[in-house]
C-alpha positions as CSV (number, residue, x, y, z in Angstrom):
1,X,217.8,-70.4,130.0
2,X,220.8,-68.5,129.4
3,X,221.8,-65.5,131.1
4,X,224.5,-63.5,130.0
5,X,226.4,-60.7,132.3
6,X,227.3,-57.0,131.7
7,X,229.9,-54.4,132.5
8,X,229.4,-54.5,136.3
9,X,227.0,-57.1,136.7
10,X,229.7,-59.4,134.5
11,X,232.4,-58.4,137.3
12,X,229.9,-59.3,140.3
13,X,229.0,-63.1,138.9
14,X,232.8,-63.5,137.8
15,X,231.7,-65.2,134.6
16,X,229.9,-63.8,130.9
17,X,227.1,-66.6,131.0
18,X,225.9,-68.7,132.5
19,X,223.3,-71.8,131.8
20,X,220.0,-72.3,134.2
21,X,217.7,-74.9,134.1
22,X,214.3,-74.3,135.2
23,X,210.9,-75.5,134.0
24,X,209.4,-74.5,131.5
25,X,207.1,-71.2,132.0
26,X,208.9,-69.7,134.8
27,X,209.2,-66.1,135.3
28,X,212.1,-64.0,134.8
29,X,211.9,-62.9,138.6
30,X,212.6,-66.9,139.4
31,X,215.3,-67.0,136.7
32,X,217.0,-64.3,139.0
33,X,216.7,-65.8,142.4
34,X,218.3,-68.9,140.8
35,X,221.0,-66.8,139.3
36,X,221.5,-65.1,142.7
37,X,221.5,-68.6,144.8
38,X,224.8,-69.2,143.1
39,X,227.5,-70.0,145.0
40,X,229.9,-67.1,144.0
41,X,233.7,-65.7,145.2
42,X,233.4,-62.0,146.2
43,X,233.4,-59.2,143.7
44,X,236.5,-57.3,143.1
45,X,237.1,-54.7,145.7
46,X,234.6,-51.5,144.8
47,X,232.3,-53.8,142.4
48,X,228.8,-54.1,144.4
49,X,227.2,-57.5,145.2
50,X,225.2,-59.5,142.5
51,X,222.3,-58.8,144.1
52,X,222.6,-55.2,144.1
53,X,223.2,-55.0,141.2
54,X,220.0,-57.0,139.7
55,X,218.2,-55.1,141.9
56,X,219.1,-52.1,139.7
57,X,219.3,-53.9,136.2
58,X,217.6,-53.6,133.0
59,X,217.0,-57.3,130.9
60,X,216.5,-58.3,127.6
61,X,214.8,-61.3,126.4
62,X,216.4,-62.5,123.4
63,X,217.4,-58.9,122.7
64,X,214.0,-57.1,123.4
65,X,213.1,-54.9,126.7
66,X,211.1,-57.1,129.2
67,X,209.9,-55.1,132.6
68,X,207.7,-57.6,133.9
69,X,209.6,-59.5,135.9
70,X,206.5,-62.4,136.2
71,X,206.7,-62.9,132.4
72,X,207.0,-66.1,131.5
73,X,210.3,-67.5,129.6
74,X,211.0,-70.3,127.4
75,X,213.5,-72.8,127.8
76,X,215.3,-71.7,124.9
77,X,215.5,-67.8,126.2
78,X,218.5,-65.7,126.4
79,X,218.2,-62.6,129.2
80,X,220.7,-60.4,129.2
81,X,221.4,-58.1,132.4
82,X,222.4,-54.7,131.9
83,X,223.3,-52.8,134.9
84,X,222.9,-49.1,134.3
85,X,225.5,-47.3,132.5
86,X,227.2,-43.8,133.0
87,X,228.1,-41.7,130.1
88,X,226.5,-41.6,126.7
């Protein structure tokens, strides 16, 4: 599964993508606590943790809304994380 950062939640992994591999079937909510036990350096100074940031997120699944965070996701799925956004 691919997961691909934005705006601050690019800044707080310190890469775009990134490639997980889990099984088949698992949820979007275990796709995040693998993306979140990655070793990472610290943000830059003022940009919150990774973690925080989820926390907060909005995702996409291959470009369409997905709430439920105990939907289950192909192998082949991109989720993109969009942390909110100020301004219009």
């Amino acid at each position: 599964m691919l997961v691909r950062y934005f705006a601050a939640a690019r800044a707080a992994a310190g890469v775009e993508e990134e490639l997980h591999v889990l099984p088949e079937g698992s949820s979007l909510e275990a796709l995040l606590e693998a993306a979140l036990a990655v070793e990472r350096p610290l943000p830059p100074e003022g940009t919150p943790p990774l973690a925080r940031i989820v926390a907060r997120s909005s995702f996409l699944r291959n470009e369409v809304a997905v709430r439920d965070r105990a939907a289950p996701l192909g192998s082949d799925d991109i989720i993109d994380v969009l942390p909110p956004f100020a301004g219009g």
